[in-house]
C-alpha positions as protocol buffer text, in pm:
chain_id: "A"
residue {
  index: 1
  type: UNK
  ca { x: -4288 y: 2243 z: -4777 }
}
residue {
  index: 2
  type: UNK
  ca { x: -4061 y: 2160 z: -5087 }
}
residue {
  index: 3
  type: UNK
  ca { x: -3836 y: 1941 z: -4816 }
}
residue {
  index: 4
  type: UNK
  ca { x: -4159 y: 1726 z: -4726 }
}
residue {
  index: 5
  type: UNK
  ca { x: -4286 y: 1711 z: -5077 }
}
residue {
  index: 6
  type: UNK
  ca { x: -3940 y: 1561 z: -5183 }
}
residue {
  index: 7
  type: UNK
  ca { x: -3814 y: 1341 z: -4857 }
}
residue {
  index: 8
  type: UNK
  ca { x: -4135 y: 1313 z: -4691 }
}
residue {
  index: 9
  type: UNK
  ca { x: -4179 y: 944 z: -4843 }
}
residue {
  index: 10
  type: UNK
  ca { x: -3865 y: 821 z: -4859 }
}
residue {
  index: 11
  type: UNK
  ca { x: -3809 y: 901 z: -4475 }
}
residue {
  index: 12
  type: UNK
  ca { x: -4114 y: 679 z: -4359 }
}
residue {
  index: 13
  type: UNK
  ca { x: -4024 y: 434 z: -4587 }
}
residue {
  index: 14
  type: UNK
  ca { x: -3625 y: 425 z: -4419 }
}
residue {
  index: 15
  type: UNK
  ca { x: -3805 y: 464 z: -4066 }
}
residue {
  index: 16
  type: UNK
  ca { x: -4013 y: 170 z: -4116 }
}
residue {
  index: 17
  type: UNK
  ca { x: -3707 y: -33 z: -4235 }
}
residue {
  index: 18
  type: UNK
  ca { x: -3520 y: 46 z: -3973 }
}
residue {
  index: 19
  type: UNK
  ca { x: -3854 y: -49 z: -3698 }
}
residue {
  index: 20
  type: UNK
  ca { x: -3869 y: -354 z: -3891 }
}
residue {
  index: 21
  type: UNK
  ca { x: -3432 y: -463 z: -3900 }
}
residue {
  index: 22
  type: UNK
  ca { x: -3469 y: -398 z: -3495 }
}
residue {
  index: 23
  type: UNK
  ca { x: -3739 y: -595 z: -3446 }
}
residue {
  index: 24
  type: UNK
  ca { x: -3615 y: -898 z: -3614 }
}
residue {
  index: 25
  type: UNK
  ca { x: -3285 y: -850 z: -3463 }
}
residue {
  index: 26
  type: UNK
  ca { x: -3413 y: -925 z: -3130 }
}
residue {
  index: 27
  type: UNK
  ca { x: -3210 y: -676 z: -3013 }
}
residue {
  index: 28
  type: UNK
  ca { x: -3282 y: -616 z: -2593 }
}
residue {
  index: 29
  type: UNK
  ca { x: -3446 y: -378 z: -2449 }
}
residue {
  index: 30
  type: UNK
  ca { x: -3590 y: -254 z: -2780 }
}
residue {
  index: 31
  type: UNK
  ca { x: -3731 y: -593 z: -2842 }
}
residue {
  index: 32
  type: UNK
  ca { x: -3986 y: -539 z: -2521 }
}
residue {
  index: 33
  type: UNK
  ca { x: -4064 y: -217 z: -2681 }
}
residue {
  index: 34
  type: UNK
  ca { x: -4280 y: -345 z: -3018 }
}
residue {
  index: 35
  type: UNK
  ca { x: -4345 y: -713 z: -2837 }
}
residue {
  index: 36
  type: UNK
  ca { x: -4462 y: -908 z: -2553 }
}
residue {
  index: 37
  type: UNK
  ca { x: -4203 y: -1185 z: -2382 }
}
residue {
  index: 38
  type: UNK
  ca { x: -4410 y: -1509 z: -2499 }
}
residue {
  index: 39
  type: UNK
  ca { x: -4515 y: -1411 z: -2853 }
}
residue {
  index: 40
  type: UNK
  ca { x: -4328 y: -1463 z: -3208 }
}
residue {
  index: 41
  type: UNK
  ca { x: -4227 y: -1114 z: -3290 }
}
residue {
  index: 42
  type: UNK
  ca { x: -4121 y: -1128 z: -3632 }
}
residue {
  index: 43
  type: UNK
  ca { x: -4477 y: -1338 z: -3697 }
}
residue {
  index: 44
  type: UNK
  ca { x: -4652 y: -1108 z: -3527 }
}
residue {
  index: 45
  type: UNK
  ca { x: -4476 y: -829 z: -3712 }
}
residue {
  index: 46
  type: UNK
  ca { x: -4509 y: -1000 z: -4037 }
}
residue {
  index: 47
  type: UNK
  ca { x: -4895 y: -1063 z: -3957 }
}
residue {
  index: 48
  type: UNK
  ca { x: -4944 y: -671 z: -3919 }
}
residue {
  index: 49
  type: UNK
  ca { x: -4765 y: -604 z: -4275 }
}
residue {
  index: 50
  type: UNK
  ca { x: -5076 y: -528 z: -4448 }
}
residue {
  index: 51
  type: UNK
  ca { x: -5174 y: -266 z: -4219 }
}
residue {
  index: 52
  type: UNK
  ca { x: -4855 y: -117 z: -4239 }
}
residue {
  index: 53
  type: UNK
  ca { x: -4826 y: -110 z: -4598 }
}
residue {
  index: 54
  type: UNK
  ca { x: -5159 y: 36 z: -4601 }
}
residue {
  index: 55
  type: UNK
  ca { x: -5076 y: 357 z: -4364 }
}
residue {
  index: 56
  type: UNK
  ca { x: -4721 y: 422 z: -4620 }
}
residue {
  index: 57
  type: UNK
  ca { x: -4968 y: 360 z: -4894 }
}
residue {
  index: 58
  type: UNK
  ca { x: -5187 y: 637 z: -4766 }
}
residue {
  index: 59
  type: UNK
  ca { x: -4928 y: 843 z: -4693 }
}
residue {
  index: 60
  type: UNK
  ca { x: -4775 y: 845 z: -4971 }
}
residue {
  index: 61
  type: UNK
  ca { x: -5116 y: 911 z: -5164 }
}
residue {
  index: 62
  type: UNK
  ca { x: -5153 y: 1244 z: -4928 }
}
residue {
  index: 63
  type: UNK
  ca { x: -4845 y: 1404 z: -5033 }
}
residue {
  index: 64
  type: UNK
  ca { x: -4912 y: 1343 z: -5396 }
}
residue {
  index: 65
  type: UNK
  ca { x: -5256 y: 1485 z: -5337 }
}
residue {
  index: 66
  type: UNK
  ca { x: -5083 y: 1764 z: -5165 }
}
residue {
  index: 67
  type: UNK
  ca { x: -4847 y: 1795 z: -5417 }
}
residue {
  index: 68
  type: UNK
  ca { x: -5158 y: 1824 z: -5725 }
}
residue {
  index: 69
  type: UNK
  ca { x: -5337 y: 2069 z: -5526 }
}
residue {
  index: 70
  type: UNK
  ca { x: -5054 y: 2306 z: -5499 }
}
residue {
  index: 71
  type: UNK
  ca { x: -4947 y: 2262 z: -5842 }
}
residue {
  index: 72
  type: UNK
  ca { x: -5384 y: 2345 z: -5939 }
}
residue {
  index: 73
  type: UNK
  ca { x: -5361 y: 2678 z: -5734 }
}
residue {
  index: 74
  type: UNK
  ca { x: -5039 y: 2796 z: -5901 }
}
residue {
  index: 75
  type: UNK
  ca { x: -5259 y: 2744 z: -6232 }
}
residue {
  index: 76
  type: UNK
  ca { x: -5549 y: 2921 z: -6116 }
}
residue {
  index: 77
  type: UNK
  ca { x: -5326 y: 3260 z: -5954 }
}
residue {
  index: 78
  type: UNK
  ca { x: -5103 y: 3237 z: -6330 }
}
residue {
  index: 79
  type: UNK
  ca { x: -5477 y: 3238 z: -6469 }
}
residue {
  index: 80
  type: UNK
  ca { x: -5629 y: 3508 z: -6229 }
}
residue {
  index: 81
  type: UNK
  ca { x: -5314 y: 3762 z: -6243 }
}
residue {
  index: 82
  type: UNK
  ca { x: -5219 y: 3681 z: -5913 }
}
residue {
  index: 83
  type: UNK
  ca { x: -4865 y: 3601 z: -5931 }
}
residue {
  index: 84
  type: UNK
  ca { x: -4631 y: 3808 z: -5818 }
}
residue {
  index: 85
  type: UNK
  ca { x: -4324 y: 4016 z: -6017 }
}
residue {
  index: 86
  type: UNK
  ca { x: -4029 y: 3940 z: -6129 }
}
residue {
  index: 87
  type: UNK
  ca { x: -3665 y: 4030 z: -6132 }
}
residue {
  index: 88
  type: UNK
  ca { x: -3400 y: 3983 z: -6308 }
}
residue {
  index: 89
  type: UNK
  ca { x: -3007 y: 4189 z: -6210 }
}
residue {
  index: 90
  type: UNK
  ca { x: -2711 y: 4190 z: -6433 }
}
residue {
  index: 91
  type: UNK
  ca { x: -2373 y: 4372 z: -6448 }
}
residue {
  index: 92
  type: UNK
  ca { x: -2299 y: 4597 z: -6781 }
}
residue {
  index: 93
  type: UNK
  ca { x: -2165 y: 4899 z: -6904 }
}
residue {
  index: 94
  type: UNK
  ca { x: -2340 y: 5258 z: -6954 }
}
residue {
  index: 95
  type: UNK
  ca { x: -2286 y: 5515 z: -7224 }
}
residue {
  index: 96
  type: UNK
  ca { x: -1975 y: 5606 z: -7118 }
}
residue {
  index: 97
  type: UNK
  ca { x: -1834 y: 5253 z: -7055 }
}
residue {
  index: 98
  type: UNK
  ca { x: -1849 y: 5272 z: -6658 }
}
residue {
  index: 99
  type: UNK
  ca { x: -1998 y: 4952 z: -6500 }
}
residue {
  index: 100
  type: UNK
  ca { x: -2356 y: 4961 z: -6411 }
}
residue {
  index: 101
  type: UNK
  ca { x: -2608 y: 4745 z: -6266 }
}
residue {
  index: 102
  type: UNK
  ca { x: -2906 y: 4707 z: -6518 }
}
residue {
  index: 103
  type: UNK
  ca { x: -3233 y: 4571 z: -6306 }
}
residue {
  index: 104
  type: UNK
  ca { x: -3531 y: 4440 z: -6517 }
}
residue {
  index: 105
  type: UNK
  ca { x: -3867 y: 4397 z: -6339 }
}
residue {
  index: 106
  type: UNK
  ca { x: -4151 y: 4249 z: -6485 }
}
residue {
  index: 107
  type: UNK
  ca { x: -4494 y: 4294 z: -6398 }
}
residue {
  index: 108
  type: UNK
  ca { x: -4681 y: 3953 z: -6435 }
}
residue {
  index: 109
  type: UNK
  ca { x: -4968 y: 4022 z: -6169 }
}
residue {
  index: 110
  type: UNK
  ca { x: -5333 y: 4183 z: -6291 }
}
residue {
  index: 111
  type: UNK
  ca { x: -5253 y: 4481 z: -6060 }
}
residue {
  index: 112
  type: UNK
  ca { x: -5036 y: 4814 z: -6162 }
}
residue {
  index: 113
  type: UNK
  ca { x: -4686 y: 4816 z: -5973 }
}
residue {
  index: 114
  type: UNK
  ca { x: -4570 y: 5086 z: -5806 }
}
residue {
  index: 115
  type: UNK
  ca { x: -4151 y: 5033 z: -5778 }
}
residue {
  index: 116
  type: UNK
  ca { x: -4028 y: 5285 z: -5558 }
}
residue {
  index: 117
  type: UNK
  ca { x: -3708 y: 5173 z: -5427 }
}
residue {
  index: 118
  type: UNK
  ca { x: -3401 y: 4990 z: -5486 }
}
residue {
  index: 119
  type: UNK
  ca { x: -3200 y: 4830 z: -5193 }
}
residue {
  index: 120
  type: UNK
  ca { x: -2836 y: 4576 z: -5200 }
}
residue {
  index: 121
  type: UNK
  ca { x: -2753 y: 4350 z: -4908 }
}
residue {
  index: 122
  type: UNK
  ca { x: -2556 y: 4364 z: -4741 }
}
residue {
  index: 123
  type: UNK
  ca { x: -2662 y: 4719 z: -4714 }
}
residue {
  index: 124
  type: UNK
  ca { x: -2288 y: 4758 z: -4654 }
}
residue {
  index: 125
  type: UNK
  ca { x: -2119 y: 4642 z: -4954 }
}
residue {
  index: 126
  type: UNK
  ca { x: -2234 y: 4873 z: -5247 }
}
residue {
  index: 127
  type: UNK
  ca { x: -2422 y: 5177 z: -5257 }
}
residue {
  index: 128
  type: UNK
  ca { x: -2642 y: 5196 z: -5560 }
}
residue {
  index: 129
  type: UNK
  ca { x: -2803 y: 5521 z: -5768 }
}
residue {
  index: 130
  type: UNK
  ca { x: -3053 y: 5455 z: -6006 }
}
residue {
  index: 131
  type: UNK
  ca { x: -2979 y: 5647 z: -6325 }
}
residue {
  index: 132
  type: UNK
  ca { x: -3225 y: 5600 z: -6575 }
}
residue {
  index: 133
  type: UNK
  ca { x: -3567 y: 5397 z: -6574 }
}
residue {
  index: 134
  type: UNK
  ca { x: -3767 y: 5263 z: -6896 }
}
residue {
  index: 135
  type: UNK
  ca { x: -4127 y: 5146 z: -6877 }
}
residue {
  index: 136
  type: UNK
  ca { x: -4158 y: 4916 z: -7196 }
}
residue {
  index: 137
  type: UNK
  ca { x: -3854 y: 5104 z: -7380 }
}
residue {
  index: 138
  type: UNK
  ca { x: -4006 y: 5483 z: -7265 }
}
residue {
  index: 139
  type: UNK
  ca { x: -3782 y: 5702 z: -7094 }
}
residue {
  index: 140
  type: UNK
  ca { x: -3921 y: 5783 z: -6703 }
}
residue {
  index: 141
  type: UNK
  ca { x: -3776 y: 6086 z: -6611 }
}
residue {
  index: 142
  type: UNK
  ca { x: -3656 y: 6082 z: -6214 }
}
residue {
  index: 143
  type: UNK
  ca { x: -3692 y: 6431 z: -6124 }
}
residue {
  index: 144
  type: UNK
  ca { x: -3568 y: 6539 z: -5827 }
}
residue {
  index: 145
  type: UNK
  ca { x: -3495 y: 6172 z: -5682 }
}
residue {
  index: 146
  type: UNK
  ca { x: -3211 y: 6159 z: -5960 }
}
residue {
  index: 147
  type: UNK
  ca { x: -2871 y: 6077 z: -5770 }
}
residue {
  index: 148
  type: UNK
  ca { x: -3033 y: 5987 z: -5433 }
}
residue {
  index: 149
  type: UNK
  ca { x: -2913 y: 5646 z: -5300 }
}
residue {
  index: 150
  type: UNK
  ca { x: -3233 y: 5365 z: -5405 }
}
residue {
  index: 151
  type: UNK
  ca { x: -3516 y: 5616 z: -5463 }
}
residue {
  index: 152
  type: UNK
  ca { x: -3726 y: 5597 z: -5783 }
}
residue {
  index: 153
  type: UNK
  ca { x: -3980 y: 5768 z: -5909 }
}
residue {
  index: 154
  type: UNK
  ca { x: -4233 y: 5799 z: -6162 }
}
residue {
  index: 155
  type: UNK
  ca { x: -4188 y: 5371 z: -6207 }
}
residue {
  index: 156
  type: UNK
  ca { x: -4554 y: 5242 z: -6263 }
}
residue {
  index: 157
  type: UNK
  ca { x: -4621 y: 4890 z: -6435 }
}
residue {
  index: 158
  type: UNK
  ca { x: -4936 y: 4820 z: -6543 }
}
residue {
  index: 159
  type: UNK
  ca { x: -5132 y: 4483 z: -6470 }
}
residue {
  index: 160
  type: UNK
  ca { x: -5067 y: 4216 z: -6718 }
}
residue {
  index: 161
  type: UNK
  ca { x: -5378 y: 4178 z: -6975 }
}
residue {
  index: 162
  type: UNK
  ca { x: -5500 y: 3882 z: -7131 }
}
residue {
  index: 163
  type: UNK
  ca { x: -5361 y: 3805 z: -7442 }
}
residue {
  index: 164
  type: UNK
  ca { x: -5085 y: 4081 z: -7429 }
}
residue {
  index: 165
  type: UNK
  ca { x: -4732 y: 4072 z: -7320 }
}
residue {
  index: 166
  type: UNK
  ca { x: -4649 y: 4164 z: -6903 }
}
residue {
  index: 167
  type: UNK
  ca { x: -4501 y: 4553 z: -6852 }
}
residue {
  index: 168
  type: UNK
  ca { x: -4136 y: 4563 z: -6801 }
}
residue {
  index: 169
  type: UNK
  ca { x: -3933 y: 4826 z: -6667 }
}
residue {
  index: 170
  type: UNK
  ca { x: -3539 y: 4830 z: -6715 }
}
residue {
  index: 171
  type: UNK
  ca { x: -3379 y: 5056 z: -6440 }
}
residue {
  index: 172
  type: UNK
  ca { x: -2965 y: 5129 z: -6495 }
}
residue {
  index: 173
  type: UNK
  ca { x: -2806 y: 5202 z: -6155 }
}
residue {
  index: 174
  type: UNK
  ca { x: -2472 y: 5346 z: -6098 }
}
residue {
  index: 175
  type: UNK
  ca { x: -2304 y: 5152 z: -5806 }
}
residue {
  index: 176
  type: UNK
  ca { x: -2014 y: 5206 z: -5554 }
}
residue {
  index: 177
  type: UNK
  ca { x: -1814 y: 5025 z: -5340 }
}
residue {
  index: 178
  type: UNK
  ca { x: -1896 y: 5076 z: -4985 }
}
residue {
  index: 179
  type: UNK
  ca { x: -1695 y: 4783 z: -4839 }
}
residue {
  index: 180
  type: UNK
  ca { x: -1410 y: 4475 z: -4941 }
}
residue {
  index: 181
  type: UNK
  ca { x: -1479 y: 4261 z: -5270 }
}
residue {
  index: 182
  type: UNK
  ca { x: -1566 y: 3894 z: -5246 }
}
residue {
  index: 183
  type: UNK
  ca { x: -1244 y: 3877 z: -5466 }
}
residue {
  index: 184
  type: UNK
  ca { x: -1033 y: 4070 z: -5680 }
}
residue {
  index: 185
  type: UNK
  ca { x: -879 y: 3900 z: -6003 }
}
residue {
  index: 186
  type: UNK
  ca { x: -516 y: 3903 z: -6173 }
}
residue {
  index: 187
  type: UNK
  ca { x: -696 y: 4163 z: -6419 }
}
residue {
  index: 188
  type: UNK
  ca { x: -772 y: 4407 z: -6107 }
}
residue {
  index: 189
  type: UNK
  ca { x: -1157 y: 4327 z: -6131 }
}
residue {
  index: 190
  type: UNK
  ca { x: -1357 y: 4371 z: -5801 }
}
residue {
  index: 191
  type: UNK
  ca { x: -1634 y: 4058 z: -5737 }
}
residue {
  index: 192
  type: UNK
  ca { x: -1910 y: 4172 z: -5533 }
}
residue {
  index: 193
  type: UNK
  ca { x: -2158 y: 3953 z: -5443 }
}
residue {
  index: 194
  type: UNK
  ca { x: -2523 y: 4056 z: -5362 }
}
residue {
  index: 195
  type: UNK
  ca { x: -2918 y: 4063 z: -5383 }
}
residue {
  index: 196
  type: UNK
  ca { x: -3100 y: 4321 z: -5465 }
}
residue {
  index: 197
  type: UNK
  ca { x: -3411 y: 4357 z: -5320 }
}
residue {
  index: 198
  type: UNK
  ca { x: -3682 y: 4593 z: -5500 }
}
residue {
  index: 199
  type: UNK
  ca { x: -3930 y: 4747 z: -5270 }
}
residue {
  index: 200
  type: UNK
  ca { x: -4307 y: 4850 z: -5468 }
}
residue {
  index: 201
  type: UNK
  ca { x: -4650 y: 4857 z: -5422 }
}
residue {
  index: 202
  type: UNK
  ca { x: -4957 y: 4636 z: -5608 }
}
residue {
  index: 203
  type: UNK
  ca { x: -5260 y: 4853 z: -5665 }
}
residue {
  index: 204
  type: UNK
  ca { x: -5600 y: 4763 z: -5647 }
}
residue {
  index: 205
  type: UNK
  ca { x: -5933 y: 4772 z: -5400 }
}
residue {
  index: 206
  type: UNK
  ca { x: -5591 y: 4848 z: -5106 }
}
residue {
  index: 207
  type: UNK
  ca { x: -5264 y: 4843 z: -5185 }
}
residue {
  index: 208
  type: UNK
  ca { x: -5031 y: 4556 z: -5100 }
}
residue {
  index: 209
  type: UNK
  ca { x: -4662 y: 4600 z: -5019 }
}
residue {
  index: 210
  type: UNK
  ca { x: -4432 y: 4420 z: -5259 }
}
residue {
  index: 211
  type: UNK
  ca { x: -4056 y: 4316 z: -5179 }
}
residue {
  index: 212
  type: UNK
  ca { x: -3871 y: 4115 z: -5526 }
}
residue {
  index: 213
  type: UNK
  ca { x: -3539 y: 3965 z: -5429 }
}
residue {
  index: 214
  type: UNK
  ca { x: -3268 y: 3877 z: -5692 }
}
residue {
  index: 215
  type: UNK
  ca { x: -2894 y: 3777 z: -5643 }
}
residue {
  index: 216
  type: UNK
  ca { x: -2615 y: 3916 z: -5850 }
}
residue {
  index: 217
  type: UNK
  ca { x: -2277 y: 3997 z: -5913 }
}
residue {
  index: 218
  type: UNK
  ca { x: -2125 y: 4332 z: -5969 }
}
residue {
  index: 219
  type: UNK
  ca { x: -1773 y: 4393 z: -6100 }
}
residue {
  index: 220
  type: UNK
  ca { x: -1555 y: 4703 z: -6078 }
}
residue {
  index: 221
  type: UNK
  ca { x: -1215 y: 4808 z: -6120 }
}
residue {
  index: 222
  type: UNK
  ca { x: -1042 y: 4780 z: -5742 }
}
C-alpha cells in the first residue's frame, strides 16, 4: 500500500509517456498495435489526448482519495483507543554495571495489556532473562518466572484514558550470547544485531493476541 500511494502516479504517468514516444516513433510492429495502416497515428493519438488526460486525472484523484481516507481512519482508531502498543529497546547498564537490555512498552490502546513474553530473533543469537519489570515506575515482582528465558509475569497495562498519560512498563533483561557478533570492535565490544518481539494480550469483550516488534542493538564484552 505505501509503494502505490507513493509510485502509483508517477508510474502511469512514465507508462503513458512511453505508449505515447512509441507511437510517434512509428516504430513496426508496435505501430499496428495502437493504429490502423491508413490512418494518421500521431493525429489520431493527439485527438484522444483529452480522454487520456482525463483517466490519469482520475486516477490520480483516487489515490489521493485513498490516501485521505486512510489518513481519517488512523484519526478516528488514535480517537477511539484503538491503536496498537508500542516499543521502544535500548542497550544500558544495570546496578552492577553489566550490560542489559532495557525494553519500554507503552500502552496507547483503550484496552489493558497483558505482556507475557519476551522473544530476540534470530532466536539464535542472544538469549534474554527479564530481570526486573516497572508498571509506571512500580516495582512488579516476577515470582517464580524470575530467571526463566522470555517469561514475564505479573505485567498488566492499563487502557489509555482520555485526558491522562498512556501506561508504560520498563522491563530490564539480562542477555547472553548464544551465537557470533555482527562485529567485534578494537575496544573488544560485541555488536549484536536484533528485534525483539514482545508477545501480550489486549483485554476486552475477547481477548486479542498482540505481537510488538522493535530492532536493536546489544553490546557485550567478546
Amino acid at each position: 500500500m505505501k509503494f502505490m500511494d507513493k509510485w502509483a502516479t508517477p508510474l502511469a504517468g512514465a507508462i503513458m509517456i512511453i505508449i505515447l514516444v512509441v507511437v510517434i516513433s512509428g516504430f513496426t510492429p508496435t505501430r499496428s498495435l495502437f493504429c490502423k495502416e491508413d490512418e494518421i497515428c500521431l493525429r489520431e493519438w493527439l485527438t484522444a489526448t483529452s480522454g487520456w488526460a482525463a483517466a490519469l486525472a482520475a486516477f490520480i484523484t483516487l489515490f489521493a482519495l485513498r490516501r485521505q481516507i486512510a489518513a481519517q481512519e488512523r484519526q478516528i482508531d488514535h480517537q477511539l483507543g484503538n491503536i496498537e502498543p508500542d516499543m521502544m529497546v535500548r542497550c544500558t547498564v544495570g546496578e552492577d554495571f553489566s550490560p542489559v537490555a532495557q525494553v519500554t512498552v507503552t500502552n496507547r490502546n483503550r484496552r489493558p495489556l497483558n505482556v507475557h513474553y519476551l522473544e530476540v530473533a534470530p532466536s539464535n543469537r542472544v538469549k534474554l532473562f527479564p530481570h526486573h519489570v516497572k508498571i509506571d515506575g512500580s516495582e512488579r515482582p516476577q515470582g517464580k518466572a524470575f530467571g526463566q528465558p522470555g517469561v514475564i509475569v505479573n505485567c498488566l497495562l492499563p487502557g489509555k484514558e482520555d485526558g491522562r498519560p498512556p501506561s508504560t512498563a520498563v522491563l530490564t533483561c539480562l542477555f547472553e550470547p548464544e551465537g557470533e557478533p555482527d562485529s567485534v570492535d578494537e575496544e573488544g565490544l560485541a555488536r549484536y544485531h536484533v528485534k525483539f518481539g514482545c508477545h501480550g494480550l489486549l483485554h476486552g469483550d475477547s481477548a486479542s493476541p498482540c505481537v510488538i516488534w522493535a530492532e536493536a542493538e546489544l553490546v557485550m564484552m567478546s
